[in-house]
C-alpha positions in Angstrom: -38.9 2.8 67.1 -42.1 1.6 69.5 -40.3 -1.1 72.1 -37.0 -1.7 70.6 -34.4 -0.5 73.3 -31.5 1.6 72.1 -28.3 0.1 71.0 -25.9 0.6 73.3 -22.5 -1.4 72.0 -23.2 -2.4 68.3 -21.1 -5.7 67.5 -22.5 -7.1 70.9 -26.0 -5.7 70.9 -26.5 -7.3 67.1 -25.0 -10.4 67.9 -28.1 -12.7 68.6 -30.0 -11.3 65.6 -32.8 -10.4 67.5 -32.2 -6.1 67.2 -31.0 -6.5 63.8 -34.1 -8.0 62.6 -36.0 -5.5 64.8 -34.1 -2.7 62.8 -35.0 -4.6 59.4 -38.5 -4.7 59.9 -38.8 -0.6 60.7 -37.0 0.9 58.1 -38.1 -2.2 55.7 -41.9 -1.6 56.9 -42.5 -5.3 56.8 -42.2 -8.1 59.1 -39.9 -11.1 58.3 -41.6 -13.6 60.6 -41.2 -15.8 63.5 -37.7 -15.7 64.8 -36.2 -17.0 68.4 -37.0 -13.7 70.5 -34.6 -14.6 73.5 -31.8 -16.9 71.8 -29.8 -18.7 74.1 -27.5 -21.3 71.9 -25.0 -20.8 69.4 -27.3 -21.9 66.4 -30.5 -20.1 67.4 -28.6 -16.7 67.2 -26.8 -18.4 63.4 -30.5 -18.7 62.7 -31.5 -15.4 63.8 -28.7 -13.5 61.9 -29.3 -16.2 58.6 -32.7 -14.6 58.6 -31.4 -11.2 58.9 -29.0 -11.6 56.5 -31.8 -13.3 54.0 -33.9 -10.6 54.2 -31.1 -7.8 53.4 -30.2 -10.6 50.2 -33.5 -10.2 49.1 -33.9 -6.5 49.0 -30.8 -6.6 46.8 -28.0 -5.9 48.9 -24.7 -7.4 48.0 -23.0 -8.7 51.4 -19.6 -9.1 50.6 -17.4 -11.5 53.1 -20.3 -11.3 55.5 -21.2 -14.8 57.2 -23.7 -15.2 60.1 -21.3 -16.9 62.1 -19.4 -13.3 61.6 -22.0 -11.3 63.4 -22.7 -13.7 66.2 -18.6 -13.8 66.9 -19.0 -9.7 67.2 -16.3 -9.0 64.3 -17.1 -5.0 64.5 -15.2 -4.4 60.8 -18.3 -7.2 58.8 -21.0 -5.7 61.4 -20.0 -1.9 60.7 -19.6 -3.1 57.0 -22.7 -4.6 56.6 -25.2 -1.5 58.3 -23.1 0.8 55.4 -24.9 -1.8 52.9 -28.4 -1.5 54.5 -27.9 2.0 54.6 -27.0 2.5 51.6 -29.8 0.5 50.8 -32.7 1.5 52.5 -32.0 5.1 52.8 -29.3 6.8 50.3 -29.7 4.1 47.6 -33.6 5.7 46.2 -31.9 9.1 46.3 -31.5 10.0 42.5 -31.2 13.5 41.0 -30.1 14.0 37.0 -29.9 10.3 36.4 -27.6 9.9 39.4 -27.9 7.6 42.5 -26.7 7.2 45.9 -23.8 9.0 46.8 -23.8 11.4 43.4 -27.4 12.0 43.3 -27.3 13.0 47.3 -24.0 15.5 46.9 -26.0 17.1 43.5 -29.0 17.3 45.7 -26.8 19.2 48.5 -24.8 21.7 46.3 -28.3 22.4 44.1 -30.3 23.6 47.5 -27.1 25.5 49.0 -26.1 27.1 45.5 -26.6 30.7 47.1 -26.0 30.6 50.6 -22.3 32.6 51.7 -19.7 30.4 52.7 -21.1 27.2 51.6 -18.9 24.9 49.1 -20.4 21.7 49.0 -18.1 19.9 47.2 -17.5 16.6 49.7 -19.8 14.8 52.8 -16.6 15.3 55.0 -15.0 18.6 55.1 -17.6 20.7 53.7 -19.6 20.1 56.8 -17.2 21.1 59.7 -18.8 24.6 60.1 -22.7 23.7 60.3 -23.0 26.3 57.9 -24.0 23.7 55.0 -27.0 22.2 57.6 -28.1 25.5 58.5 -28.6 26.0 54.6 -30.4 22.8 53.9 -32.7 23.9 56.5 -33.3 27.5 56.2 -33.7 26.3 52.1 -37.0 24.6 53.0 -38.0 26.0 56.1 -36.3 29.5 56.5 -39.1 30.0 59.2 -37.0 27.7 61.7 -33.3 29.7 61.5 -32.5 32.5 59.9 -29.3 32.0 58.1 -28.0 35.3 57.6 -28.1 36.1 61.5 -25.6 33.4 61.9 -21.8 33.9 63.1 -19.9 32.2 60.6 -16.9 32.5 62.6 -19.0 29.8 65.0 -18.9 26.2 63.5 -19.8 24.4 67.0 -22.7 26.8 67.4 -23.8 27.0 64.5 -23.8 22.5 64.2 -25.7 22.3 67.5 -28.7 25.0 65.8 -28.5 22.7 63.0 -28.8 19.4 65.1 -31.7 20.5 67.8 -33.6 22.5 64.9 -33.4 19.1 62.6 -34.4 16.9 66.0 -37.3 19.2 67.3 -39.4 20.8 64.3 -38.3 17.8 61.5 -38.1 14.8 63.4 -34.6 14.2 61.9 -32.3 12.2 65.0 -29.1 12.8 66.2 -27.1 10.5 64.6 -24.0 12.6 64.9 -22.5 15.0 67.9 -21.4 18.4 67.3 -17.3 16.9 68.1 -18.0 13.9 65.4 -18.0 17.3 62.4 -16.2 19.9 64.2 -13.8 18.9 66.3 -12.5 15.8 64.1 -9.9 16.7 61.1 -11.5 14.9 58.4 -15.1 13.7 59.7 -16.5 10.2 58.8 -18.0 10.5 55.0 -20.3 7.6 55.6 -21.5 9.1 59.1 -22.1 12.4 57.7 -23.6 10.9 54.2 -26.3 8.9 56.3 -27.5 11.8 58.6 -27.2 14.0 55.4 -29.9 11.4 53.4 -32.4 12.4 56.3 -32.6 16.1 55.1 -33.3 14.8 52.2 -36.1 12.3 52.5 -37.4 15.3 55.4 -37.5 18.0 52.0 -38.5 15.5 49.7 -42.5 16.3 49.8 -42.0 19.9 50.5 -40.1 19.6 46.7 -43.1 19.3 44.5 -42.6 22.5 42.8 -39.2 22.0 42.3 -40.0 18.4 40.9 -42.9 20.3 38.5 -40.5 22.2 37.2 -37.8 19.5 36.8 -40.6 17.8 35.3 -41.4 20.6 32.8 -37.6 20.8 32.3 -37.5 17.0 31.7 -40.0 17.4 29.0 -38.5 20.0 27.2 -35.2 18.7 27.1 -36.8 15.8 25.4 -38.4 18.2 22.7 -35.0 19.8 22.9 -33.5 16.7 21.6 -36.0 15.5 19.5 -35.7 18.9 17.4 -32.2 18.7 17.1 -32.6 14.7 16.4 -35.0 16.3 13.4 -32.7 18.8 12.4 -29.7 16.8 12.3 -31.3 14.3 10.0 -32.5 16.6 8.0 -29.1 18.6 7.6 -27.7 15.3 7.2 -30.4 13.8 4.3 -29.9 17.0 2.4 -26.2 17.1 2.6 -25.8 13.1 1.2 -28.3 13.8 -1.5 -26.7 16.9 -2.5 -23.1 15.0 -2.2 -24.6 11.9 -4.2 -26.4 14.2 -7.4 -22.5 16.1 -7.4 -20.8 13.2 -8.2 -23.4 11.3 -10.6 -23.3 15.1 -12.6 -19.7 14.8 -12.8 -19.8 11.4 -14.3 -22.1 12.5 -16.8 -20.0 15.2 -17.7 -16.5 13.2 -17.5 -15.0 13.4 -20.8 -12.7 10.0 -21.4 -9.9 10.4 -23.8 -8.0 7.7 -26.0 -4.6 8.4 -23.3 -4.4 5.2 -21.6 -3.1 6.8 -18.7 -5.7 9.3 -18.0 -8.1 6.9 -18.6 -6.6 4.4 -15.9 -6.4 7.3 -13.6 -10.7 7.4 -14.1 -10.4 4.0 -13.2 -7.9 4.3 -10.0 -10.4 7.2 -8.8 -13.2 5.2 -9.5 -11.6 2.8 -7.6 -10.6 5.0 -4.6 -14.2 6.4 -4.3 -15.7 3.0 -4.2 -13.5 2.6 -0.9 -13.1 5.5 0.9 -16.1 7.9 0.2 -18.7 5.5 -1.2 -18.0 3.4 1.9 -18.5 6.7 4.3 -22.0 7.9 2.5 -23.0 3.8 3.2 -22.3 4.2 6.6 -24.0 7.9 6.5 -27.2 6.2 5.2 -27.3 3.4 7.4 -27.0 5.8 10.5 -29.7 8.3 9.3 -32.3 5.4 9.2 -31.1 4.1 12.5 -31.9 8.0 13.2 -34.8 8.2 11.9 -35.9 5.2 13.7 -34.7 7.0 17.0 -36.7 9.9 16.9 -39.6 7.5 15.9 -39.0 5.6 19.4 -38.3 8.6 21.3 -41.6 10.7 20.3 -43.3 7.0 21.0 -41.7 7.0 24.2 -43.5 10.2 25.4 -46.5 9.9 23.8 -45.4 12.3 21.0 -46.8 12.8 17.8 -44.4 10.4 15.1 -42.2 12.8 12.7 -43.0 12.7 9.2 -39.8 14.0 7.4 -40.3 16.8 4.7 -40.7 16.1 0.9 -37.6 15.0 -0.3 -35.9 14.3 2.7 -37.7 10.8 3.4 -35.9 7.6 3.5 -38.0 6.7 0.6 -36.2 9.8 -1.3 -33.3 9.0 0.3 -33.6 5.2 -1.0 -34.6 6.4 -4.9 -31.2 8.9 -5.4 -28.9 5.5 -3.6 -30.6 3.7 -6.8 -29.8 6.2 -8.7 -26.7 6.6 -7.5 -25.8 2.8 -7.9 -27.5 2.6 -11.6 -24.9 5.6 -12.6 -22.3 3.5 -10.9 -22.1 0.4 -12.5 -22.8 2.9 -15.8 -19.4 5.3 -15.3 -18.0 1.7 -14.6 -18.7 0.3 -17.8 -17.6 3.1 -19.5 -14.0 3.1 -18.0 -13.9 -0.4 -18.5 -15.3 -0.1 -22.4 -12.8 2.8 -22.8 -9.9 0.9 -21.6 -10.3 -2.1 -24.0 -11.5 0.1 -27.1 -7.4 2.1 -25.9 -5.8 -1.3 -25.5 -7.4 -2.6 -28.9 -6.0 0.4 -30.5 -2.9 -0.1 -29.3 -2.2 -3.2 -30.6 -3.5 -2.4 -34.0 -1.6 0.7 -34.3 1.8 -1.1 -33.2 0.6 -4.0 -35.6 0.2 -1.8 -38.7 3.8 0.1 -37.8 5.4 -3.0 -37.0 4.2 -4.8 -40.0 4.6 -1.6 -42.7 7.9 -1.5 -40.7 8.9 -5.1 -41.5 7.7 -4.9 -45.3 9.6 -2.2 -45.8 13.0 -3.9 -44.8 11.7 -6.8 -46.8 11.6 -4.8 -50.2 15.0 -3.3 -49.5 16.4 -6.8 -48.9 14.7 -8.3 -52.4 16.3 -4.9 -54.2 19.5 -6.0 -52.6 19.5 -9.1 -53.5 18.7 -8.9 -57.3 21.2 -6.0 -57.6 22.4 -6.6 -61.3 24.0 -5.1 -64.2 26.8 -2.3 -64.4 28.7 -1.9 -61.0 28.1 2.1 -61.2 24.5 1.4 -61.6 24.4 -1.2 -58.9 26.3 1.6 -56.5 23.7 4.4 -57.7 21.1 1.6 -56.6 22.7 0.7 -53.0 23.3 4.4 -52.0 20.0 5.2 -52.9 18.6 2.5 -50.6 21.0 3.4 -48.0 19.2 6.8 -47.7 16.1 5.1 -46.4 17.6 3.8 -43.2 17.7 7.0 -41.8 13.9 7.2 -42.2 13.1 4.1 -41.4 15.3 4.8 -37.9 12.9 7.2 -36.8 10.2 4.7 -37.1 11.6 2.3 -35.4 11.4 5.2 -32.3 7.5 5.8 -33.1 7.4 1.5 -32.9 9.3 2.2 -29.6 7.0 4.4 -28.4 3.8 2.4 -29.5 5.5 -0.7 -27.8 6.5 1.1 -24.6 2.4 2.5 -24.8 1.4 -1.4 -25.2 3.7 -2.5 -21.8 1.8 0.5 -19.8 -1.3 -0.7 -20.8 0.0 -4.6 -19.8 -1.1 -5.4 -24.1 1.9 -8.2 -24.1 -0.6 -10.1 -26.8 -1.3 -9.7 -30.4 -2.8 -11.0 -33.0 -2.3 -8.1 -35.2 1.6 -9.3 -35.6 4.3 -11.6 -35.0 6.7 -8.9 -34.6 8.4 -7.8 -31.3 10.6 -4.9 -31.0 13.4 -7.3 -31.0 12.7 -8.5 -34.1 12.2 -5.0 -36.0 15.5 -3.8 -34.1 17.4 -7.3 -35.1 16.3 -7.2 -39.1 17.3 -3.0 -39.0 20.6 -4.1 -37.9 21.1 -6.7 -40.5 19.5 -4.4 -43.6 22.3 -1.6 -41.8 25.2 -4.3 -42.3 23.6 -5.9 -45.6 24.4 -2.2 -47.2 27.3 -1.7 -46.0 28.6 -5.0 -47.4 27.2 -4.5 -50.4 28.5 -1.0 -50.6 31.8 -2.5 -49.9 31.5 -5.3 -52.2 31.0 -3.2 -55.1 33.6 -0.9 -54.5 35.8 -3.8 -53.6 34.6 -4.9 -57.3 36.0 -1.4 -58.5 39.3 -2.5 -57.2 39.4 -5.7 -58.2 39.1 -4.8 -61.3 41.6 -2.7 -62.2 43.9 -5.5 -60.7 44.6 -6.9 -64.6 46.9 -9.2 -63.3 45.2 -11.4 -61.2 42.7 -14.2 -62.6 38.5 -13.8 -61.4 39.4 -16.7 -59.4 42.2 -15.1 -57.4 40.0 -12.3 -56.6 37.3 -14.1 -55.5 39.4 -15.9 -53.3 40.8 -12.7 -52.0 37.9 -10.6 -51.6 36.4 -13.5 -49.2 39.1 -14.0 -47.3 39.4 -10.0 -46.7 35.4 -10.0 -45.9 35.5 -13.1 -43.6 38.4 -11.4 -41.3 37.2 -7.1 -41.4 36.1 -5.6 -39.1 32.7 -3.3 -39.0 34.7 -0.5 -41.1 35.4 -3.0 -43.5 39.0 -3.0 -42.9 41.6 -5.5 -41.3 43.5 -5.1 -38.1 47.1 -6.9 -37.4 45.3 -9.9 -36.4 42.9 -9.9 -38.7 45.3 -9.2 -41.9 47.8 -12.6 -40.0 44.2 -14.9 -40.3 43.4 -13.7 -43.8 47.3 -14.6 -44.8 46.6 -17.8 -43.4 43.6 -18.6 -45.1 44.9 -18.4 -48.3 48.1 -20.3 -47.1 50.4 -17.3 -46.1 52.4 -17.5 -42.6 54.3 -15.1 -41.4 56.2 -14.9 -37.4 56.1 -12.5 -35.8 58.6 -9.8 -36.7 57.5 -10.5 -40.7 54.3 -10.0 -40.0 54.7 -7.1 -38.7 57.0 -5.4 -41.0 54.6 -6.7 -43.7 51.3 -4.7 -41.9 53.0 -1.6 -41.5 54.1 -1.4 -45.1 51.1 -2.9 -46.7 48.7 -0.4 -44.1 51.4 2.9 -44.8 51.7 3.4 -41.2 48.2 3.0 -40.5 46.4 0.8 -38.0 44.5 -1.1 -40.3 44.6 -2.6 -43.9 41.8 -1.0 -46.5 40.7 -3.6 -49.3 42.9 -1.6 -52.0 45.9 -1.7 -49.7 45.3 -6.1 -49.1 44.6 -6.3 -52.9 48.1 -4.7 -53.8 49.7 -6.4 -51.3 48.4 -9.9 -52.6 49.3 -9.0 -56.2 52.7 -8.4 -55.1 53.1 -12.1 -54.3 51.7 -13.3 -56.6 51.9 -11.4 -59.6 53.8 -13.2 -62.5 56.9 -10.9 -62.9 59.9 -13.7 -64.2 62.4 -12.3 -62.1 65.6 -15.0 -60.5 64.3 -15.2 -57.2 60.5 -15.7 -58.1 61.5 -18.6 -60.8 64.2 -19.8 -58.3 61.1 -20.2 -55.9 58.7 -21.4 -58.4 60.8 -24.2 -59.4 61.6 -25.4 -55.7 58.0 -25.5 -55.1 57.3 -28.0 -57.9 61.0 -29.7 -56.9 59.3 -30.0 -53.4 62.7 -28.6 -52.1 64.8 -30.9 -53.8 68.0 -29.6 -56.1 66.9 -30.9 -59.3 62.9 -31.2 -61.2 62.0 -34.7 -63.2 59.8 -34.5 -65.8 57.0 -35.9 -63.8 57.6 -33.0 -61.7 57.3 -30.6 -64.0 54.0 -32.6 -65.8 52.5 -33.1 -62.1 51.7 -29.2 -61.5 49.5 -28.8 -64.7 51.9 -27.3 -67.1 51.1 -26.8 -70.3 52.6 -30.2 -72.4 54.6 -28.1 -75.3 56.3 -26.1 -71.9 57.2 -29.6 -70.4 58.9 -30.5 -73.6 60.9 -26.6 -74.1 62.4 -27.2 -70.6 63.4 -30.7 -70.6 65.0 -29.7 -74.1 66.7 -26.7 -72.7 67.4 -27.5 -69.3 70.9 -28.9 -68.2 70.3 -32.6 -67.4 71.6 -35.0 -64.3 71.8 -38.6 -63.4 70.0 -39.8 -60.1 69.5 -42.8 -59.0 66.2 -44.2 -58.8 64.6 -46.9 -55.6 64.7 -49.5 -57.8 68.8 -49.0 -58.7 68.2 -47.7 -62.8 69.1 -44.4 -63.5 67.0 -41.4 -64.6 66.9 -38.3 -65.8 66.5 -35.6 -63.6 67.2 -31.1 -64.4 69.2 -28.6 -62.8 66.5 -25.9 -62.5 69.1 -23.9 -60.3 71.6 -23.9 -62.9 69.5 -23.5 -65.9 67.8 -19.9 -64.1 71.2 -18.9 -63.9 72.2 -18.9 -67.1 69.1 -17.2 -68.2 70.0 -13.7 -66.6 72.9 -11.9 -66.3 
């Protein structure tokens, strides 16, 4: 270190800058200029240590904390703090081995060069070292001429430090920066101490290395041809597996067979679909990666020097790039096809709903019109009715095709058409009222049947009848208790109660409900013209309007024939009334006159 004295307490020693700029300029092998050599204020020593400190800055060494004014106050924890940084620095900072600096690069260094020696483990820069065994290596590695290792008593750490130390400080030139005590005899020694003695084996070894460096060199080299084949291998592995993937699915497109199922040819669609977003989306990213690739082992060989790769026939981005066109042309072809299919389904749909619906709806239409202009002979008309009855069943089953056709239509979301106006709803709706139109008429005509043979009763009665039993039946074409009580009622018939229900039960024989026959009977036995007392005692109150006696106006007032009017005032015994004005008229005893007419 030429005149620079030895340092004898640090924090003091440094404190004026003038040693630590000393130490600078040796191990930086420059000079950092004129400086205050014998310092005797405050600020020259803040100068000194600013230029120090500048210097260190320069050379890249982040100073954390550390002011000037800290080294000229002698605050041992910055001073000791800030040689670690120019240490690390200027002596184990350049140390790199595998890519690894500093403290990494220096411990790879150390377990590398004592791989093979007995009892050596270096694993640490503290405990590792306490037996001198892992310095004796280091040196006995290079220079096995200076120590020989394997005469050594492992069982001595303190002598076998002290060889270590006086063989590194006489034949290397390597100081003493550490005592024998500072690794043996402390538990745990100081990592930093024995890292920066450590660093001068290695800048010692570093020129006798050249062989080792050759062949790291070498090594280097073909680990980079190492990865530049398997760079070349994977994308070829790679090109040939997405073009093989791609030509797999663009043959089963061509081959894919689309039916006239809407449902299996949505599911195309859905796949389609789910390719485009899960594997088309992966071979993308797959293609975008094998040119970035590509590109990579392009920059590496240019890197070295290397002869540029030239992929094999059909594995060249340009092949790659003509099957993604294809690829893409077939796309948007499969596409259209699925798309095509699904309208040419959906058109079909609606016509073939469109021509059952409407064939449906012309159908009920004709049997309506044959309804309708029913004529002639009431057997006939029967024959007729039954016969078209037999059709419903048919036309039933139809109406579960139309079902089925609609339900296809909803699954293929078809809600319009301009093949028809007619829903479901509507084919269901005009079935129902065809369903009920026959039955009526059935009904009707056997009613007729009935009617008929009911001599007694004028066409007008019977009409009146027959409506008043169809208004109030139910869907079996009968009438409950409530419904034979509003019938009564509509043709001016009231019964309470307990009448009317002696009246059902003997009109319906015990049954719960009244059949047209049974109402039919039941109204021509109160009305039916049979000249008994009681019925003529009733008739003639009714045209008396309750009163004791009839008047001839009475008698001319409900319509009777004129030659009966004159028979009954003839026959009938006669009263006086009085009349509003105060004259007297005539009047009958209708009462006594039925009386004498039976016995």
């Amino acid at each position: 270190m030429g005149n620079v004295p030895h340092i004898q307490i640090l924090e003091k020693d440094l404190a004026d800058g003038v040693r630590l700029i000393q130490l600078l300029e040796i191990i930086g092998d420059t000079t950092l200029g004129r400086y205050c050599i014998n310092p005797k204020m405050r600020i020259q020593r803040v100068e000194n240590v600013n230029k120090a400190l500048s210097f260190v800055l320069e050379r890249g060494v982040l100073l954390t904390n550390i002011g000037a004014e800290d080294i000229v106050d002698q605050n041992l924890k910055l001073v000791l703090g800030m040689l670690w940084s120019i240490i690390l620095r200027f002596t184990i900072e350049d140390i790199s081995q595998d890519g690894k600096s500093a403290r990494e690069g220096l411990l790879l260094w150390c377990q590398r060069k004592t791989a093979n020696y007995k009892e050596v483990n270096v694993c640490d820069f503290t405990y590792s070292w306490k037996d001198g065994l892992a310095f004796c290596a280091l040196i006995h590695r290079h220079r096995p001429d200076l120590l020989d290792y394997n005469a050594l008593d492992f069982s001595k750490p303190h002598e076998n430090t002290a060889l270590a130390f006086e063989v590194a400080e006489k034949y290397l030139d390597i100081p003493k920066l550490l005592d024998v005590e500072d690794v043996c005899d402390i538990e745990k020694p100081d990592d930093k101490s024995v890292m920066t003695y450590v660093a001068q084996y290695f800048h010692a070894f570093s020129s006798q290395d050249k062989d080792e460096t050759a062949g790291r060199r070498v090594a280097k080299f073909a680990d980079v041809l190492n990865s530049i084949w398997k760079m070349r291998h994977n994308y070829e592995e790679r090109v040939a597996a997405l073009i093989q993937d791609v030509q797999s699915i663009q043959r089963e497109w061509q081959h894919s067979r689309l039916t006239d199922s809407y449902v299996e040819t949505k599911q195309k669609g859905i796949e389609f679909a789910t390719y485009k977003s899960s594997q088309k989306r992966e071979w993308v990213s797959e293609n975008r990666e094998l040119v970035t690739l590509l590109g990579n082992i392009q920059t590496k060989l240019k890197t070295y020097n290397l002869r540029p790769y030239y992929p094999p026939e059909g594995l060249t981005l340009r092949d790659l790039d003509h099957v993604w066109g294809d690829l893409l042309k077939d796309e948007a072809i499969y596409h259209r096809r699925i798309n095509s299919k699904l309208r040419e389904i959906k058109e079909n749909l609606r016509k073939a709903y469109a021509n059952a619906a409407n064939g449906f709806q012309e159908k009920l239409d004709r049997i309506s019109a044959e309804l309708a202009t029913l004529d002639g002979e009431l057997e006939n008309q029967l024959n007729s009715v039954v016969g078209l009855s037999q059709e419903i069943a048919p036309l039933q089953k139809k109406l579960y095709a139309i079902e089925s056709l609609d339900q296809a239509c909803i699954e293929a979301n078809t809600e319009e058409n301009d093949y028809t106006v007619y829903s479901l709803e509507d084919l269901t709706f005009e079935l129902d009222l065809v369903e009920r139109a026959i039955r009526n008429k059935i009904a009707f005509i056997d009613n007729q049947h009935i009617s008929r043979n009911m001599t007694n009763l004028t066409p007008a009665q019977l009409e009146e009848f027959e409506h008043a039993f169809r208004h109030f039946a139910n869907d079996y074409n009968e009438l409950s208790m409530e419904g034979f009580r509003a019938a009564l009622a509509s043709l001016g018939l009231f019964y309470d109660d307990y009448e009317i229900g002696l009246v059902f039960d003997h009109t319906a024989q015990n049954h719960d409900s009244i059949r047209f026959e049974q109402f039919i009977q039941f109204m021509v036995s109160i009305t039916e013209d049979k000249s008994t007392p009681e019925q003529l005692q009733d008739a003639f109150q009714t045209i008396a309007g309750d009163k004791p006696y009839v008047t001839e106006l009475d008698l001319k007032r409900c319509m009777m024939p004129e030659p009966d009017v004159d028979y009954l005032v003839r026959e009938m015994p006669t009263l006086t009334i009085s009349s509003n004005n105060g004259q007297e008229d005539m009047a009958f005893d209708y009462s006594h006159y039925v009386d004498q007419m039976f016995e």
